[in-house]
MARBA-559265 format. One line per field, with one value per atom (N, C-alpha, C): residue number from 1; residue in three letters; atom name; x, y, z negated. Coordinates in Angstrom, 2 decimals. Layout:
BEGIN
pos	c(NUM; ...)
code	c(Ala; ...)
site	c(CA; ...)
xx	c(X; ...)
yy	c(Y; ...)
zz	c(Z; ...)
***
This chain:
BEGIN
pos	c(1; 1; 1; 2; 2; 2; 3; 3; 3; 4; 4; 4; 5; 5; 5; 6; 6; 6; 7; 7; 7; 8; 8; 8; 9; 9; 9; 10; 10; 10; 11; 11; 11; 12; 12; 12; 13; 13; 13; 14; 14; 14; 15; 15; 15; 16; 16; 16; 17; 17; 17; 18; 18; 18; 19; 19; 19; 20; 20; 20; 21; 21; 21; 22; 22; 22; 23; 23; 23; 24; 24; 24; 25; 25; 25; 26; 26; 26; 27; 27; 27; 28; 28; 28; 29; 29; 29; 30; 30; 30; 31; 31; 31; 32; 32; 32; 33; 33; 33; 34; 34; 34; 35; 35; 35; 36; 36; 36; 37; 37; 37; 38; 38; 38; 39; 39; 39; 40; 40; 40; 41; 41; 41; 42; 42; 42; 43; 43; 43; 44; 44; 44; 45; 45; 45; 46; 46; 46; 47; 47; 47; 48; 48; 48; 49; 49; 49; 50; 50; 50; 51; 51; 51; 52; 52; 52; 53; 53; 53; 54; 54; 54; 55; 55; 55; 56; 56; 56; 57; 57; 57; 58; 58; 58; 59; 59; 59; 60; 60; 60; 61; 61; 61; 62; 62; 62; 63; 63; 63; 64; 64; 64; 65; 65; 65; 66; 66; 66; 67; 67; 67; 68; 68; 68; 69; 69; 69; 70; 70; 70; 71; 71; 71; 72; 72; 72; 73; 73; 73; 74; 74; 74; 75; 75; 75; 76; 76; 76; 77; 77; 77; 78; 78; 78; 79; 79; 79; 80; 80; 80; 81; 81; 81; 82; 82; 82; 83; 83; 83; 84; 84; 84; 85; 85; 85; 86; 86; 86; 87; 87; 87; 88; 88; 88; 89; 89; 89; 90; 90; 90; 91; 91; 91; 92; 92; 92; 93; 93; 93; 94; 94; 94; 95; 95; 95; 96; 96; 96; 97; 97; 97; 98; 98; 98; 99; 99; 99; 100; 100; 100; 101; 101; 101; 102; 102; 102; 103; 103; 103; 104; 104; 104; 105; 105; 105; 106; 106; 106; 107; 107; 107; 108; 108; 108; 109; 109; 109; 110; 110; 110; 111; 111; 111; 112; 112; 112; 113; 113; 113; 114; 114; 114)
code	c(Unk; Unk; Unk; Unk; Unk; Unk; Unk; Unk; Unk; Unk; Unk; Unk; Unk; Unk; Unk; Unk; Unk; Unk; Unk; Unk; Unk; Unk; Unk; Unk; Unk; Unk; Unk; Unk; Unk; Unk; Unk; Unk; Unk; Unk; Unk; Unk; Unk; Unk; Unk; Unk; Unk; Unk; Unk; Unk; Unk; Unk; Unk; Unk; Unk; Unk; Unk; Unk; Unk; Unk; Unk; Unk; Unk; Unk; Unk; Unk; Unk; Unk; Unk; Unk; Unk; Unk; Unk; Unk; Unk; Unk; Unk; Unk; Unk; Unk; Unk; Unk; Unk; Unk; Unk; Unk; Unk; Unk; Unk; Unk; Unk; Unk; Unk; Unk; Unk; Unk; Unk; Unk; Unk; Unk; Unk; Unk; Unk; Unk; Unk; Unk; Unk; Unk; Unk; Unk; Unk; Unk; Unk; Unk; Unk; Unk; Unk; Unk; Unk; Unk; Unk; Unk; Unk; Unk; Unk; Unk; Unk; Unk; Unk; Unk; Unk; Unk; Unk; Unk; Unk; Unk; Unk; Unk; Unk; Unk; Unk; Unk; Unk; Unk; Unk; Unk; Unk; Unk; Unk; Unk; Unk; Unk; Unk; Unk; Unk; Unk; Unk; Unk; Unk; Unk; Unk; Unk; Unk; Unk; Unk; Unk; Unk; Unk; Unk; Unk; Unk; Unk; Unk; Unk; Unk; Unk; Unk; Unk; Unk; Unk; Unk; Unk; Unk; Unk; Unk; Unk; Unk; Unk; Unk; Unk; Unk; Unk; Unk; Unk; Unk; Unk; Unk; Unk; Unk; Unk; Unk; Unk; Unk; Unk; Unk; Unk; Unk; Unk; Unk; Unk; Unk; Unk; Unk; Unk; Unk; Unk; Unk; Unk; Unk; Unk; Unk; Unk; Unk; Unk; Unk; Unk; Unk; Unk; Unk; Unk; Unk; Unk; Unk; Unk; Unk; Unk; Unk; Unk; Unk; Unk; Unk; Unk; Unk; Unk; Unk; Unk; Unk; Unk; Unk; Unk; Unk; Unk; Unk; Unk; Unk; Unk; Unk; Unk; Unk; Unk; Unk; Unk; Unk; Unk; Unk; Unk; Unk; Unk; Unk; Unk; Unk; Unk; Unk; Unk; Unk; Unk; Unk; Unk; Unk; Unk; Unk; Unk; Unk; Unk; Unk; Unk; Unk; Unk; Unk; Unk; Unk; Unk; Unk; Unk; Unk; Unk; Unk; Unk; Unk; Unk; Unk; Unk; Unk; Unk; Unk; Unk; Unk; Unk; Unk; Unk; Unk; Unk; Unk; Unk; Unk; Unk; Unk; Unk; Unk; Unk; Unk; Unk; Unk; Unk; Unk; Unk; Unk; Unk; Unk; Unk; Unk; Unk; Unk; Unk; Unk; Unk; Unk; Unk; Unk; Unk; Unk; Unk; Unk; Unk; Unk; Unk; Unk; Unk)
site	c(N; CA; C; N; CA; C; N; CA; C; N; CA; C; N; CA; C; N; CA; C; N; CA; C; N; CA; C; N; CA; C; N; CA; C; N; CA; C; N; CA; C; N; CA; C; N; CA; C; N; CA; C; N; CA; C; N; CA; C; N; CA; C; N; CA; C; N; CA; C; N; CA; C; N; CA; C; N; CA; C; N; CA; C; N; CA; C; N; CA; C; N; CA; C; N; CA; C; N; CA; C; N; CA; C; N; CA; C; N; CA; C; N; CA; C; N; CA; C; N; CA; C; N; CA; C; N; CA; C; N; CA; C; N; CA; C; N; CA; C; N; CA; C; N; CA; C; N; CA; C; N; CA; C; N; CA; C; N; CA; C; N; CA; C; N; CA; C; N; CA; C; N; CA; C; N; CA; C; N; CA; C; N; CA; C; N; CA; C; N; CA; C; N; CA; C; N; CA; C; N; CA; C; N; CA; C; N; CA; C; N; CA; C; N; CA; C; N; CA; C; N; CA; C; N; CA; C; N; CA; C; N; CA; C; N; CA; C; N; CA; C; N; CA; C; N; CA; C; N; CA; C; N; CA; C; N; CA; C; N; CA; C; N; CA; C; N; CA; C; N; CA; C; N; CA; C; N; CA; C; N; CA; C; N; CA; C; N; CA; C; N; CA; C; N; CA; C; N; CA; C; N; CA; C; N; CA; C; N; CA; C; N; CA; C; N; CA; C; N; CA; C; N; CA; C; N; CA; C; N; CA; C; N; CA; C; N; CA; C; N; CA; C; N; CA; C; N; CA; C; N; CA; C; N; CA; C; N; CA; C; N; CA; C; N; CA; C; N; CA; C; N; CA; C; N; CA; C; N; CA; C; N; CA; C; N; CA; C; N; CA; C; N; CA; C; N; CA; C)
xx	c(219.09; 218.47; 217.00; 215.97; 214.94; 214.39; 212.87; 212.65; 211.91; 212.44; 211.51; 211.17; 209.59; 209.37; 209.45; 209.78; 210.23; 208.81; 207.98; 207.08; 206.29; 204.63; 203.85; 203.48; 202.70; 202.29; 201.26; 200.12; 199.20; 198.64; 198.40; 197.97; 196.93; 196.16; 195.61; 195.56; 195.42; 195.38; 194.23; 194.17; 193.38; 193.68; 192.98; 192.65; 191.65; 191.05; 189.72; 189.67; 190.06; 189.83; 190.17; 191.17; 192.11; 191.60; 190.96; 191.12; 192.22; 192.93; 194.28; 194.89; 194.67; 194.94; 196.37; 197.42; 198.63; 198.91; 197.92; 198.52; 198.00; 196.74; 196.47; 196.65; 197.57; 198.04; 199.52; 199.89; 201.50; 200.93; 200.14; 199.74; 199.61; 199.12; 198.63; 200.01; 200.77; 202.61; 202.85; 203.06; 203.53; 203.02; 201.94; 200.92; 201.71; 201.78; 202.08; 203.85; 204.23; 205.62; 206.30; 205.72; 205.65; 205.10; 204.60; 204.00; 204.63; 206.24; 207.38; 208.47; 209.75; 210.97; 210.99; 211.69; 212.11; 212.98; 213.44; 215.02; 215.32; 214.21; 214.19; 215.57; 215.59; 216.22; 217.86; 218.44; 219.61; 220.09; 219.30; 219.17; 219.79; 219.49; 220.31; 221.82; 221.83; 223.36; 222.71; 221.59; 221.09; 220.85; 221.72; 221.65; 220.33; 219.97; 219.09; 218.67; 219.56; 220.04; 219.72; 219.70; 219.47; 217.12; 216.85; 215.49; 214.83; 214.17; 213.23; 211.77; 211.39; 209.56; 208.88; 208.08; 206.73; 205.57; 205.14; 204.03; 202.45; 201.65; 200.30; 199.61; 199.13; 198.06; 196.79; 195.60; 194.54; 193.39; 193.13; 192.53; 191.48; 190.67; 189.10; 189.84; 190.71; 190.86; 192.94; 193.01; 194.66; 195.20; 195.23; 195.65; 196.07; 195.42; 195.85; 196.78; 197.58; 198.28; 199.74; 200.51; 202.06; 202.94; 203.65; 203.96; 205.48; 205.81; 207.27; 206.81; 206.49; 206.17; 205.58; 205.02; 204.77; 205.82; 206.69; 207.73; 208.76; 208.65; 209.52; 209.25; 208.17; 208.19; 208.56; 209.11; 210.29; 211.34; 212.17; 213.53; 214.46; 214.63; 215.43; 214.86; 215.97; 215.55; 215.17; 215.08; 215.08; 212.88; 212.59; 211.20; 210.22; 209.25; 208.10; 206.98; 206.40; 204.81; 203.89; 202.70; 201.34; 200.42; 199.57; 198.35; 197.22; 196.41; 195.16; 193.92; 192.72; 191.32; 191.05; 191.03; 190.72; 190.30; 190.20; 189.98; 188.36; 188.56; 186.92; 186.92; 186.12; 185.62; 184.56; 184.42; 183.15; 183.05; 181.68; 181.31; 181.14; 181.31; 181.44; 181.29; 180.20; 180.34; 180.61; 180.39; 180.24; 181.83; 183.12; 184.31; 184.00; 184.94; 185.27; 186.15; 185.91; 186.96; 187.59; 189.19; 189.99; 190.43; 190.17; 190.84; 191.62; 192.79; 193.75; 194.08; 194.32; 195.05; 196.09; 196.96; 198.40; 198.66; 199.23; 199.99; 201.63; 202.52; 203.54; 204.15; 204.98; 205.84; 206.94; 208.04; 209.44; 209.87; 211.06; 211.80; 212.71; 213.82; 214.85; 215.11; 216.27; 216.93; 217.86; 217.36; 218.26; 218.12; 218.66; 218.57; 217.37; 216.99; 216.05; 217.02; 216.62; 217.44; 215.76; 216.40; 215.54; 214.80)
yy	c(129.09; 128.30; 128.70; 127.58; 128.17; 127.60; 128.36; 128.30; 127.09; 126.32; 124.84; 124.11; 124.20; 123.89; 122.49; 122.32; 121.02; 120.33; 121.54; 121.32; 122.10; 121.56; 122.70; 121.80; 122.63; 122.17; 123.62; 123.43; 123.94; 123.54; 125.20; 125.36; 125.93; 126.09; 126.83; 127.31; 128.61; 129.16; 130.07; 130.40; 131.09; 131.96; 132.87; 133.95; 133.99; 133.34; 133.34; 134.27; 135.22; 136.14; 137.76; 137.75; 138.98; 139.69; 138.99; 139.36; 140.25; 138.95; 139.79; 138.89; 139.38; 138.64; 138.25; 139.22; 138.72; 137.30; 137.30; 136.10; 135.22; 135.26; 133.79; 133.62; 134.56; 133.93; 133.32; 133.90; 133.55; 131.86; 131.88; 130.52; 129.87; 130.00; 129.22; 128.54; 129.46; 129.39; 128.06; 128.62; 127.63; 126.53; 126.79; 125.02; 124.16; 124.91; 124.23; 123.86; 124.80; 124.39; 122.94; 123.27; 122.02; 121.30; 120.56; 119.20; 118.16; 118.43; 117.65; 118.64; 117.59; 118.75; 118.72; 119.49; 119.21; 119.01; 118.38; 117.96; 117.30; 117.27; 117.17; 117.94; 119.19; 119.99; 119.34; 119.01; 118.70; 117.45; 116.45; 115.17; 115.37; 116.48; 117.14; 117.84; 118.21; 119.26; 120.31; 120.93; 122.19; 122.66; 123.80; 124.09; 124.92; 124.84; 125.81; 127.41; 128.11; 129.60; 129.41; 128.45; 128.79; 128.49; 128.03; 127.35; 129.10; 128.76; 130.08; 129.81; 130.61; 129.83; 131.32; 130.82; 131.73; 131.36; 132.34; 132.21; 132.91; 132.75; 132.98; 133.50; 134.01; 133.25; 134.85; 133.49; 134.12; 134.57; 135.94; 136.36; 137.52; 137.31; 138.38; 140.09; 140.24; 141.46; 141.14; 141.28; 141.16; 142.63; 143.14; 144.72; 144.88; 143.78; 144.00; 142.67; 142.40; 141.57; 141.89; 141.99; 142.71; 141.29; 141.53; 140.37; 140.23; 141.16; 140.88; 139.34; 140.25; 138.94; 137.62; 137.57; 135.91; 135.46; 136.68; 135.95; 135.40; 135.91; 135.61; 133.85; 132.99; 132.34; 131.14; 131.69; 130.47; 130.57; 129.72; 129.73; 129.39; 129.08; 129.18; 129.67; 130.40; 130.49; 131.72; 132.33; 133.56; 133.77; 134.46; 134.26; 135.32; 135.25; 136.02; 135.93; 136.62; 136.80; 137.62; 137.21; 138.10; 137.89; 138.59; 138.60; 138.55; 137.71; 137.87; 137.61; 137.92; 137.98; 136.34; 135.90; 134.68; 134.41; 133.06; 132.76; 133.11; 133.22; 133.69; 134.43; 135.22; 135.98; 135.78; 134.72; 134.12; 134.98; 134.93; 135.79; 134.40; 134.27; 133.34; 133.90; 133.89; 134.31; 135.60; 136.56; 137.90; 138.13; 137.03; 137.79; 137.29; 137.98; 137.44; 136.70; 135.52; 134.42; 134.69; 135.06; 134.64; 133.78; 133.12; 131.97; 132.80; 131.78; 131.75; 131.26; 130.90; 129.48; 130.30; 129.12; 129.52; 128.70; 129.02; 127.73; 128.20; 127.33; 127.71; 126.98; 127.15; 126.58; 126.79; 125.88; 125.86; 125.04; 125.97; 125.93; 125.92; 125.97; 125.90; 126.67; 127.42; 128.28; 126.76; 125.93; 124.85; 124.94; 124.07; 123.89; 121.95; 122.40; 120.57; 120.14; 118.68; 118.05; 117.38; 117.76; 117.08; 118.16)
zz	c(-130.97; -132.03; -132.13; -132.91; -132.76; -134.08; -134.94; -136.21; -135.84; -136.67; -136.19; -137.90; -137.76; -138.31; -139.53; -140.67; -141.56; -142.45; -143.35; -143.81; -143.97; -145.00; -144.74; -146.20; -146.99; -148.12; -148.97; -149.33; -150.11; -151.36; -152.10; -153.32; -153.56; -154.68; -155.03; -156.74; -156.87; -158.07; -158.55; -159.61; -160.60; -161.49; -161.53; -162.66; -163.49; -164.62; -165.05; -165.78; -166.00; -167.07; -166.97; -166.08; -166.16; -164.84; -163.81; -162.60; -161.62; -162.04; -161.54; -159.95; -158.69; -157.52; -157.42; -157.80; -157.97; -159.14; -160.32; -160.75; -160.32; -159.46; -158.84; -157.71; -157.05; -155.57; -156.32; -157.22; -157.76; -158.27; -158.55; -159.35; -158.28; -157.18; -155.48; -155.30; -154.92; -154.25; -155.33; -156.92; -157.69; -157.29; -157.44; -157.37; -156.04; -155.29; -153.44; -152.89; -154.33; -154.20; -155.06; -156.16; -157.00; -156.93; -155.67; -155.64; -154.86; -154.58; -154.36; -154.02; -153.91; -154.22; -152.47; -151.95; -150.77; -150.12; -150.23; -149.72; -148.54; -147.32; -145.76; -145.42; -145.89; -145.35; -145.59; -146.61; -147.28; -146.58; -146.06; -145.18; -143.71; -143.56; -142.17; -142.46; -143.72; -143.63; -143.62; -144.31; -144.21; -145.63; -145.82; -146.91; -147.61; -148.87; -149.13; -148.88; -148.92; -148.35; -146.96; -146.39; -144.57; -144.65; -145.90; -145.41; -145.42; -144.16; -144.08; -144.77; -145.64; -146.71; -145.89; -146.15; -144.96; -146.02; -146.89; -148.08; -147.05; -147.05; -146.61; -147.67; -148.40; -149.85; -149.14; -149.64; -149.28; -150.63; -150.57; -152.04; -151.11; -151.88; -151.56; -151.02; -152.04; -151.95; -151.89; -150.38; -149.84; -150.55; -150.74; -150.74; -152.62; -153.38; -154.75; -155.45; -153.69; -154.59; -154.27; -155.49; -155.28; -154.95; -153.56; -152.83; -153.12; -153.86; -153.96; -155.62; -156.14; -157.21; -156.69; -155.47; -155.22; -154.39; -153.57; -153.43; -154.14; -155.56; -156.14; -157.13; -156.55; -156.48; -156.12; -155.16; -154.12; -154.87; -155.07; -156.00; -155.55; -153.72; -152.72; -151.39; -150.26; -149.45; -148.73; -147.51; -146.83; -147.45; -148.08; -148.23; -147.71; -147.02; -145.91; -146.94; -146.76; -147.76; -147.32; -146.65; -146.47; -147.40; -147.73; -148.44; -147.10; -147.03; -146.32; -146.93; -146.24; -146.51; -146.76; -148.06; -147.86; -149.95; -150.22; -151.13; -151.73; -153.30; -153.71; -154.65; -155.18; -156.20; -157.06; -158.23; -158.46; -160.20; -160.61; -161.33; -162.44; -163.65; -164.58; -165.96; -166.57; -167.84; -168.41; -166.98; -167.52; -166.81; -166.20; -166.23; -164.65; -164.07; -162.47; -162.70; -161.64; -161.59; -160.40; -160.59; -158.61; -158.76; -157.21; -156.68; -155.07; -155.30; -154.47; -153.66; -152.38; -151.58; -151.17; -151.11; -150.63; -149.76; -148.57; -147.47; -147.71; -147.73; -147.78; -146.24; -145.47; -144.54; -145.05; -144.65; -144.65; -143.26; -143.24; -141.60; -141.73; -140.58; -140.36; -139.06; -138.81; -137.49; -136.75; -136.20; -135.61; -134.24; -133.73; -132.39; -131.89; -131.33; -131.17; -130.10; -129.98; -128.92; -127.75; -126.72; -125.66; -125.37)
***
């Protein structure tokens, strides 16, 4: 069998106040997950428990964001999570603003035909 890809879908999130990278990569995921349900997978006979989610989210500073909490964003599914060098750090009114992007993928362990 092989991980074959179903969808891909992106978010982005924010912190305006707290400067906290974990709540605005957690806010990224949310944003990118909730912008349709997905049910590709269910159309085949594939249950939720088999979808593999593969989280990305990109923040200035990868290293201060606790990844078990953005995985715990997915609310089905085998779930993967990196933090990388990405997003922004903008200065606003005296507070730092984070921004987040998140790519999420979802897959499947199937077999293709042909």
């Amino acid at each position: 069998m092989a991980k074959t890809q179903f969808a891909v879908q992106m978010g982005m999130g924010t912190d305006l106040r707290g400067a906290d990278y974990t709540k605005a990569a957690c806010r990224a995921v949310h944003d990118a997950l909730h912008r349709h349900f997905l049910n590709v997978g269910r159309a085949f006979g594939l249950s939720y428990d088999a979808m593999l989610v593969d989280i990305r989210v990109g923040v200035a500073k990868p290293d201060a964001v606790d990844l078990d909490k953005v995985a715990a964003e997915a609310p089905v599914g085998k779930v993967s999570v990196e933090a990388v060098e990405g997003g922004l750090d903008n200065e606003m009114l005296g507070n730092t603003v984070i921004i987040a992007n998140a790519i999420v993928t979802v897959s499947f362990d199937v077999e293709k035909e042909g």
